[in-house]
C-alpha positions in Angstrom: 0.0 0.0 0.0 1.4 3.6 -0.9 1.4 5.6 1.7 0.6 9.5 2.2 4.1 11.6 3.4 3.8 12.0 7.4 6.1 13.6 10.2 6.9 11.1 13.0 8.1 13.7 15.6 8.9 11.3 18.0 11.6 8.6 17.3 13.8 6.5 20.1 17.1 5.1 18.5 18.5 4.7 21.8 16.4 2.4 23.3 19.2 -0.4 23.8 20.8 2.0 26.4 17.6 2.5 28.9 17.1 -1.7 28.7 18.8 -1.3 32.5 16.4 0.6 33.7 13.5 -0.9 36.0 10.8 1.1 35.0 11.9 0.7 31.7 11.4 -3.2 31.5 8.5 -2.7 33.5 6.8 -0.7 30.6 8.1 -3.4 28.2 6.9 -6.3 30.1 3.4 -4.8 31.9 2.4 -2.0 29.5 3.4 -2.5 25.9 4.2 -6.5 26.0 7.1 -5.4 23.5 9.3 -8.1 22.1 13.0 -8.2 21.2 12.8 -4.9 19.2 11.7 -3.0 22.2 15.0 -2.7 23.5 17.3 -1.7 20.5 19.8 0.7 19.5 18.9 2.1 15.5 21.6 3.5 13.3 20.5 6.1 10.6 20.7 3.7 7.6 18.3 1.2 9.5 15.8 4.3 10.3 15.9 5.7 7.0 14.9 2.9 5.5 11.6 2.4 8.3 11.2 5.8 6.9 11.2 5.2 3.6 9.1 1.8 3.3 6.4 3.7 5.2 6.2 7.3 3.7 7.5 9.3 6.5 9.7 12.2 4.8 10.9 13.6 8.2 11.4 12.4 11.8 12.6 13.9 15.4 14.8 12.3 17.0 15.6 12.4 20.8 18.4 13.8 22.1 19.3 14.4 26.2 21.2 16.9 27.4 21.2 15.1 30.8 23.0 11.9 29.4 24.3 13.1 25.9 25.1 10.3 23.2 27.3 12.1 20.5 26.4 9.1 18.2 23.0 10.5 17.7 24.0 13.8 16.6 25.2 12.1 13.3 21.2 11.0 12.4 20.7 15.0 11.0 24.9 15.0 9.8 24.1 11.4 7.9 20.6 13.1 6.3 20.1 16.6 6.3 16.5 17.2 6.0 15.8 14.2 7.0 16.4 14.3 10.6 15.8 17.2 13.2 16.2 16.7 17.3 14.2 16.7 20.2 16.0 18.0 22.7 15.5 16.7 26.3 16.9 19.8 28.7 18.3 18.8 32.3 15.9 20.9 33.7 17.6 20.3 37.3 20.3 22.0 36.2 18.9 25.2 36.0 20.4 28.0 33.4 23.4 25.9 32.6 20.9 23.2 30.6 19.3 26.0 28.6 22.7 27.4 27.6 23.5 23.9 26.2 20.1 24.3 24.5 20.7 27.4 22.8 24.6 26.5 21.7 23.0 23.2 20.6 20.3 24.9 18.2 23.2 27.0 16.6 25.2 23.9 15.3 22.2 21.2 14.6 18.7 21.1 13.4 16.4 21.5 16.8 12.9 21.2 16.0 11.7 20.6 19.3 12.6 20.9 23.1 10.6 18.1 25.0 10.4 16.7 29.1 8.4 14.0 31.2 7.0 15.3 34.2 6.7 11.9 35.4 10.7 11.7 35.1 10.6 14.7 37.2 7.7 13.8 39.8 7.0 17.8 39.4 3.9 19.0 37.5 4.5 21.9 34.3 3.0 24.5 36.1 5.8 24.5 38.9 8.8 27.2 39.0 11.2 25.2 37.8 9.9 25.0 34.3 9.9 28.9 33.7 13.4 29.4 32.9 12.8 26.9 30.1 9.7 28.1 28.8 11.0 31.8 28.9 14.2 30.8 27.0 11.7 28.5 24.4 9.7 31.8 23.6 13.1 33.8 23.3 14.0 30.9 20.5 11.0 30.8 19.0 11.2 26.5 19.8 8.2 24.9 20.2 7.8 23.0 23.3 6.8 19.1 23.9 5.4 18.1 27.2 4.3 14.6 28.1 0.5 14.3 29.2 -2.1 11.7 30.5 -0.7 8.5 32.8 2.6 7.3 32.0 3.9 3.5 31.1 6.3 3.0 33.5 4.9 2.6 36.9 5.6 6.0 38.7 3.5 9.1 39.8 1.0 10.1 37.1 -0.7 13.1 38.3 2.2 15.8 37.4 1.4 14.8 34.0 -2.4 15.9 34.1 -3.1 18.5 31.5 -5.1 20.8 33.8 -1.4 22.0 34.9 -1.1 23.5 31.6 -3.8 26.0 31.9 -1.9 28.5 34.1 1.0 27.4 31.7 -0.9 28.4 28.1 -2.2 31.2 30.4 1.2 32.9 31.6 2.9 32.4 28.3 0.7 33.0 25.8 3.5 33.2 23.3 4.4 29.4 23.8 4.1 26.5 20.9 3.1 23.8 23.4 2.4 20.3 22.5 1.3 17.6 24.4 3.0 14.4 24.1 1.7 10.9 24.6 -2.0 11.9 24.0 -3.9 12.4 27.6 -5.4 9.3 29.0 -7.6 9.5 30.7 -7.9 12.8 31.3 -9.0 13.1 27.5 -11.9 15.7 27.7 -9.8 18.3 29.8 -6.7 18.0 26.9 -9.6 18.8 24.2 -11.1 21.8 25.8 -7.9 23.4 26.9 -7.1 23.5 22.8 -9.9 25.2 22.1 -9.2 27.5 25.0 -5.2 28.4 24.0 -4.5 28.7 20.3 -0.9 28.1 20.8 -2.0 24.3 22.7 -1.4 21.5 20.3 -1.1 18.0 21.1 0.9 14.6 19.5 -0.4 11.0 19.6 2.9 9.4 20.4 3.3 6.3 21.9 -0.9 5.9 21.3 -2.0 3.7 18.5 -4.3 4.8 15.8 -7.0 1.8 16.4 -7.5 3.1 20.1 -8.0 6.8 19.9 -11.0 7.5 22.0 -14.3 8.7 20.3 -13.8 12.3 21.7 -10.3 12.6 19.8 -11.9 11.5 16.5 -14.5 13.9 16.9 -12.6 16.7 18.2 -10.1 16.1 14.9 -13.1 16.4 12.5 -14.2 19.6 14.2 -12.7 22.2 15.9 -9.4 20.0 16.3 -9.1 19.8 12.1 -5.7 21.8 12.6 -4.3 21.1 16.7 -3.5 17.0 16.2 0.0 15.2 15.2 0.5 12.1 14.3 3.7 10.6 16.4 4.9 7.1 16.8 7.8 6.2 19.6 9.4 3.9 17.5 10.1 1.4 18.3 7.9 1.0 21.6 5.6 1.3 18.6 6.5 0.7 15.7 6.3 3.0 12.1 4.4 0.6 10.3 1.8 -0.4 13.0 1.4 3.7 13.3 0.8 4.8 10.0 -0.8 1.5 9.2 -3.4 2.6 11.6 -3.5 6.2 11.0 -4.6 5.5 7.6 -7.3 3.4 8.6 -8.9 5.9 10.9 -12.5 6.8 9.6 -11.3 10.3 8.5 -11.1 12.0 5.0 -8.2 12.9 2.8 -7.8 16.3 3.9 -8.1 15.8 7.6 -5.8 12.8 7.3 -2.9 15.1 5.6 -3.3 17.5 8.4 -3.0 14.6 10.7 0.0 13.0 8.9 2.1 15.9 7.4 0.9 19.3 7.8 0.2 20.3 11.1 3.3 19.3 12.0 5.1 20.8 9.2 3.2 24.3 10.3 4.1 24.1 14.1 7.5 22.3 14.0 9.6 23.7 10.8 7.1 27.1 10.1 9.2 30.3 9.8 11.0 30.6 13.4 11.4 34.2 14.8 14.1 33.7 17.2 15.1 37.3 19.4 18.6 35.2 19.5 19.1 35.9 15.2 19.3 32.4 12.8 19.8 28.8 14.0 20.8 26.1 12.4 16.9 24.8 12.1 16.6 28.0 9.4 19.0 27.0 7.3 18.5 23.3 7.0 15.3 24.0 6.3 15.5 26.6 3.8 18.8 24.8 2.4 16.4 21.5 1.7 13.6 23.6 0.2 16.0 25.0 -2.3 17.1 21.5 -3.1 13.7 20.4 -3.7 12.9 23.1 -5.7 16.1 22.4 -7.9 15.7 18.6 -8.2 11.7 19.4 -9.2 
Protein backbone atom coordinates (compact mmCIF):
# COMPACT_ATOMS: atom_id res chain seq x y z
CA UNK A 1 0.00 0.00 0.00
CA UNK A 2 1.42 3.59 -0.88
CA UNK A 3 1.43 5.58 1.68
CA UNK A 4 0.63 9.54 2.18
CA UNK A 5 4.15 11.62 3.43
CA UNK A 6 3.81 12.04 7.43
CA UNK A 7 6.13 13.57 10.18
CA UNK A 8 6.95 11.10 12.98
CA UNK A 9 8.13 13.69 15.55
CA UNK A 10 8.88 11.27 18.02
CA UNK A 11 11.62 8.60 17.26
CA UNK A 12 13.80 6.50 20.08
CA UNK A 13 17.09 5.14 18.45
CA UNK A 14 18.54 4.68 21.79
CA UNK A 15 16.44 2.35 23.29
CA UNK A 16 19.22 -0.44 23.80
CA UNK A 17 20.81 2.03 26.38
CA UNK A 18 17.61 2.50 28.88
CA UNK A 19 17.07 -1.67 28.66
CA UNK A 20 18.79 -1.27 32.47
CA UNK A 21 16.42 0.57 33.65
CA UNK A 22 13.48 -0.94 36.03
CA UNK A 23 10.81 1.12 35.02
CA UNK A 24 11.93 0.70 31.69
CA UNK A 25 11.43 -3.21 31.47
CA UNK A 26 8.52 -2.67 33.53
CA UNK A 27 6.75 -0.70 30.61
CA UNK A 28 8.14 -3.43 28.19
CA UNK A 29 6.91 -6.31 30.07
CA UNK A 30 3.41 -4.81 31.92
CA UNK A 31 2.37 -2.05 29.50
CA UNK A 32 3.38 -2.53 25.90
CA UNK A 33 4.17 -6.55 26.01
CA UNK A 34 7.08 -5.45 23.49
CA UNK A 35 9.31 -8.09 22.11
CA UNK A 36 13.02 -8.17 21.21
CA UNK A 37 12.81 -4.90 19.15
CA UNK A 38 11.73 -3.02 22.23
CA UNK A 39 15.01 -2.72 23.47
CA UNK A 40 17.28 -1.68 20.51
CA UNK A 41 19.79 0.69 19.50
CA UNK A 42 18.87 2.07 15.54
CA UNK A 43 21.63 3.54 13.27
CA UNK A 44 20.48 6.11 10.62
CA UNK A 45 20.73 3.70 7.60
CA UNK A 46 18.29 1.24 9.52
CA UNK A 47 15.84 4.34 10.30
CA UNK A 48 15.85 5.68 6.99
CA UNK A 49 14.88 2.85 5.45
CA UNK A 50 11.59 2.39 8.25
CA UNK A 51 11.24 5.77 6.95
CA UNK A 52 11.24 5.18 3.57
CA UNK A 53 9.07 1.82 3.27
CA UNK A 54 6.43 3.66 5.17
CA UNK A 55 6.21 7.30 3.71
CA UNK A 56 7.51 9.33 6.51
CA UNK A 57 9.70 12.17 4.83
CA UNK A 58 10.94 13.59 8.20
CA UNK A 59 11.43 12.42 11.81
CA UNK A 60 12.62 13.89 15.35
CA UNK A 61 14.80 12.33 17.00
CA UNK A 62 15.55 12.41 20.85
CA UNK A 63 18.40 13.78 22.12
CA UNK A 64 19.32 14.44 26.16
CA UNK A 65 21.23 16.87 27.39
CA UNK A 66 21.24 15.11 30.76
CA UNK A 67 22.99 11.87 29.40
CA UNK A 68 24.27 13.09 25.90
CA UNK A 69 25.15 10.31 23.23
CA UNK A 70 27.28 12.14 20.47
CA UNK A 71 26.37 9.08 18.19
CA UNK A 72 23.01 10.55 17.68
CA UNK A 73 23.97 13.83 16.58
CA UNK A 74 25.24 12.06 13.25
CA UNK A 75 21.20 10.99 12.44
CA UNK A 76 20.67 15.03 10.96
CA UNK A 77 24.91 15.02 9.81
CA UNK A 78 24.11 11.37 7.89
CA UNK A 79 20.64 13.12 6.28
CA UNK A 80 20.12 16.60 6.33
CA UNK A 81 16.51 17.18 6.01
CA UNK A 82 15.81 14.17 6.96
CA UNK A 83 16.39 14.33 10.60
CA UNK A 84 15.76 17.24 13.24
CA UNK A 85 16.21 16.72 17.26
CA UNK A 86 14.23 16.70 20.20
CA UNK A 87 15.96 17.98 22.70
CA UNK A 88 15.46 16.69 26.31
CA UNK A 89 16.91 19.84 28.71
CA UNK A 90 18.27 18.77 32.27
CA UNK A 91 15.92 20.87 33.73
CA UNK A 92 17.61 20.32 37.33
CA UNK A 93 20.32 22.01 36.17
CA UNK A 94 18.94 25.23 35.98
CA UNK A 95 20.43 27.95 33.39
CA UNK A 96 23.37 25.93 32.62
CA UNK A 97 20.90 23.15 30.57
CA UNK A 98 19.25 26.04 28.61
CA UNK A 99 22.74 27.44 27.61
CA UNK A 100 23.53 23.93 26.17
CA UNK A 101 20.12 24.29 24.53
CA UNK A 102 20.65 27.35 22.85
CA UNK A 103 24.55 26.54 21.67
CA UNK A 104 23.01 23.21 20.57
CA UNK A 105 20.30 24.88 18.22
CA UNK A 106 23.19 26.98 16.65
CA UNK A 107 25.21 23.89 15.28
CA UNK A 108 22.18 21.24 14.58
CA UNK A 109 18.72 21.12 13.39
CA UNK A 110 16.45 21.48 16.75
CA UNK A 111 12.88 21.15 16.04
CA UNK A 112 11.74 20.57 19.35
CA UNK A 113 12.60 20.90 23.07
CA UNK A 114 10.59 18.09 24.97
CA UNK A 115 10.39 16.66 29.12
CA UNK A 116 8.44 14.02 31.20
CA UNK A 117 7.01 15.26 34.17
CA UNK A 118 6.70 11.92 35.44
CA UNK A 119 10.72 11.69 35.13
CA UNK A 120 10.59 14.72 37.24
CA UNK A 121 7.71 13.81 39.77
CA UNK A 122 6.98 17.77 39.37
CA UNK A 123 3.89 19.02 37.46
CA UNK A 124 4.54 21.88 34.31
CA UNK A 125 2.97 24.50 36.11
CA UNK A 126 5.82 24.52 38.85
CA UNK A 127 8.76 27.16 39.03
CA UNK A 128 11.22 25.16 37.79
CA UNK A 129 9.94 25.03 34.33
CA UNK A 130 9.90 28.93 33.65
CA UNK A 131 13.40 29.39 32.89
CA UNK A 132 12.84 26.89 30.11
CA UNK A 133 9.68 28.07 28.77
CA UNK A 134 10.95 31.76 28.88
CA UNK A 135 14.17 30.76 26.95
CA UNK A 136 11.70 28.48 24.38
CA UNK A 137 9.70 31.77 23.59
CA UNK A 138 13.09 33.76 23.32
CA UNK A 139 13.98 30.88 20.48
CA UNK A 140 11.00 30.77 18.97
CA UNK A 141 11.25 26.54 19.82
CA UNK A 142 8.23 24.87 20.21
CA UNK A 143 7.84 23.01 23.32
CA UNK A 144 6.81 19.13 23.87
CA UNK A 145 5.37 18.09 27.20
CA UNK A 146 4.30 14.60 28.07
CA UNK A 147 0.47 14.25 29.21
CA UNK A 148 -2.09 11.68 30.53
CA UNK A 149 -0.67 8.50 32.76
CA UNK A 150 2.57 7.31 31.99
CA UNK A 151 3.86 3.55 31.09
CA UNK A 152 6.30 2.98 33.48
CA UNK A 153 4.90 2.57 36.89
CA UNK A 154 5.61 6.03 38.73
CA UNK A 155 3.49 9.10 39.82
CA UNK A 156 1.01 10.11 37.10
CA UNK A 157 -0.67 13.06 38.32
CA UNK A 158 2.18 15.75 37.35
CA UNK A 159 1.45 14.84 34.02
CA UNK A 160 -2.36 15.87 34.14
CA UNK A 161 -3.08 18.45 31.47
CA UNK A 162 -5.09 20.81 33.82
CA UNK A 163 -1.39 21.95 34.86
CA UNK A 164 -1.10 23.52 31.60
CA UNK A 165 -3.76 26.02 31.92
CA UNK A 166 -1.86 28.48 34.12
CA UNK A 167 1.01 27.45 31.71
CA UNK A 168 -0.89 28.38 28.11
CA UNK A 169 -2.20 31.23 30.41
CA UNK A 170 1.21 32.89 31.61
CA UNK A 171 2.87 32.38 28.31
CA UNK A 172 0.73 32.98 25.78
CA UNK A 173 3.51 33.17 23.31
CA UNK A 174 4.45 29.43 23.80
CA UNK A 175 4.13 26.51 20.93
CA UNK A 176 3.09 23.84 23.43
CA UNK A 177 2.37 20.33 22.53
CA UNK A 178 1.28 17.65 24.45
CA UNK A 179 2.99 14.37 24.05
CA UNK A 180 1.68 10.91 24.56
CA UNK A 181 -2.00 11.90 24.05
CA UNK A 182 -3.94 12.41 27.63
CA UNK A 183 -5.41 9.29 28.99
CA UNK A 184 -7.55 9.49 30.65
CA UNK A 185 -7.93 12.82 31.31
CA UNK A 186 -8.97 13.10 27.53
CA UNK A 187 -11.90 15.70 27.66
CA UNK A 188 -9.81 18.26 29.83
CA UNK A 189 -6.70 18.02 26.87
CA UNK A 190 -9.59 18.78 24.17
CA UNK A 191 -11.12 21.78 25.83
CA UNK A 192 -7.95 23.39 26.89
CA UNK A 193 -7.05 23.47 22.83
CA UNK A 194 -9.87 25.19 22.13
CA UNK A 195 -9.16 27.47 25.02
CA UNK A 196 -5.18 28.40 24.00
CA UNK A 197 -4.48 28.72 20.30
CA UNK A 198 -0.85 28.12 20.76
CA UNK A 199 -2.03 24.31 22.69
CA UNK A 200 -1.38 21.52 20.31
CA UNK A 201 -1.12 17.98 21.10
CA UNK A 202 0.86 14.60 19.45
CA UNK A 203 -0.40 11.01 19.57
CA UNK A 204 2.93 9.41 20.37
CA UNK A 205 3.27 6.29 21.94
CA UNK A 206 -0.91 5.94 21.26
CA UNK A 207 -2.04 3.68 18.50
CA UNK A 208 -4.31 4.85 15.83
CA UNK A 209 -6.97 1.83 16.45
CA UNK A 210 -7.53 3.08 20.15
CA UNK A 211 -7.99 6.77 19.89
CA UNK A 212 -10.96 7.48 21.96
CA UNK A 213 -14.26 8.70 20.31
CA UNK A 214 -13.77 12.34 21.68
CA UNK A 215 -10.25 12.64 19.76
CA UNK A 216 -11.86 11.54 16.49
CA UNK A 217 -14.50 13.90 16.92
CA UNK A 218 -12.60 16.71 18.22
CA UNK A 219 -10.12 16.13 14.90
CA UNK A 220 -13.12 16.45 12.50
CA UNK A 221 -14.24 19.58 14.16
CA UNK A 222 -12.67 22.19 15.94
CA UNK A 223 -9.40 20.02 16.32
CA UNK A 224 -9.13 19.77 12.10
CA UNK A 225 -5.73 21.78 12.61
CA UNK A 226 -4.34 21.08 16.73
CA UNK A 227 -3.54 16.97 16.22
CA UNK A 228 0.02 15.24 15.15
CA UNK A 229 0.53 12.15 14.28
CA UNK A 230 3.68 10.56 16.37
CA UNK A 231 4.91 7.11 16.77
CA UNK A 232 7.75 6.21 19.64
CA UNK A 233 9.42 3.92 17.50
CA UNK A 234 10.09 1.41 18.35
CA UNK A 235 7.94 0.98 21.59
CA UNK A 236 5.60 1.33 18.62
CA UNK A 237 6.55 0.73 15.74
CA UNK A 238 6.32 3.05 12.14
CA UNK A 239 4.44 0.64 10.31
CA UNK A 240 1.78 -0.44 13.00
CA UNK A 241 1.39 3.72 13.33
CA UNK A 242 0.83 4.82 10.03
CA UNK A 243 -0.80 1.53 9.21
CA UNK A 244 -3.39 2.58 11.57
CA UNK A 245 -3.55 6.17 10.99
CA UNK A 246 -4.57 5.53 7.57
CA UNK A 247 -7.29 3.38 8.64
CA UNK A 248 -8.90 5.87 10.90
CA UNK A 249 -12.51 6.77 9.57
CA UNK A 250 -11.33 10.26 8.50
CA UNK A 251 -11.08 11.97 5.02
CA UNK A 252 -8.25 12.88 2.80
CA UNK A 253 -7.79 16.27 3.87
CA UNK A 254 -8.12 15.78 7.58
CA UNK A 255 -5.83 12.76 7.28
CA UNK A 256 -2.90 15.14 5.61
CA UNK A 257 -3.31 17.54 8.35
CA UNK A 258 -2.96 14.63 10.70
CA UNK A 259 -0.01 12.95 8.91
CA UNK A 260 2.14 15.94 7.41
CA UNK A 261 0.85 19.35 7.82
CA UNK A 262 0.15 20.35 11.10
CA UNK A 263 3.31 19.30 12.03
CA UNK A 264 5.06 20.83 9.17
CA UNK A 265 3.24 24.34 10.34
CA UNK A 266 4.14 24.09 14.07
CA UNK A 267 7.45 22.25 13.95
CA UNK A 268 9.56 23.74 10.78
CA UNK A 269 7.10 27.10 10.08
CA UNK A 270 9.20 30.32 9.79
CA UNK A 271 10.97 30.61 13.38
CA UNK A 272 11.37 34.18 14.82
CA UNK A 273 14.07 33.68 17.22
CA UNK A 274 15.05 37.26 19.42
CA UNK A 275 18.57 35.22 19.50
CA UNK A 276 19.12 35.89 15.18
CA UNK A 277 19.31 32.38 12.75
CA UNK A 278 19.79 28.78 13.96
CA UNK A 279 20.81 26.06 12.43
CA UNK A 280 16.91 24.83 12.15
CA UNK A 281 16.58 28.00 9.37
CA UNK A 282 19.03 26.99 7.25
CA UNK A 283 18.51 23.27 7.00
CA UNK A 284 15.28 23.98 6.33
CA UNK A 285 15.49 26.62 3.85
CA UNK A 286 18.76 24.76 2.39
CA UNK A 287 16.44 21.45 1.71
CA UNK A 288 13.65 23.58 0.21
CA UNK A 289 15.98 25.03 -2.26
CA UNK A 290 17.13 21.49 -3.06
CA UNK A 291 13.71 20.38 -3.71
CA UNK A 292 12.94 23.06 -5.72
CA UNK A 293 16.14 22.38 -7.88
CA UNK A 294 15.67 18.58 -8.23
CA UNK A 295 11.66 19.42 -9.17
Amino acid sequence: MAYKPSIDPWINVNMGDVADLDYMQAVKRDYFRGDDSFFKNITPDELIAEMDGNGVEKALVTYSLEDPKAWILDFPKRYPGRFFLAVVPDLKRGMKTLWELEELAREYPVALARVAPFQLNVAPNEALYFPFYSKCIEMDLPVGINTGICGPPLPSECQNPMHLDKVCHHFPELRLIMQHGADPWWDFALRLMIKYRNLYMMTSAYAPRHFPASLLHFMKTRGKKKIMFASDHPVLSIERCVREAHELDVDEGLLEDFLYNTAERVLFGKRHSRYGEFAIDSYTRDTMRDIKKEA
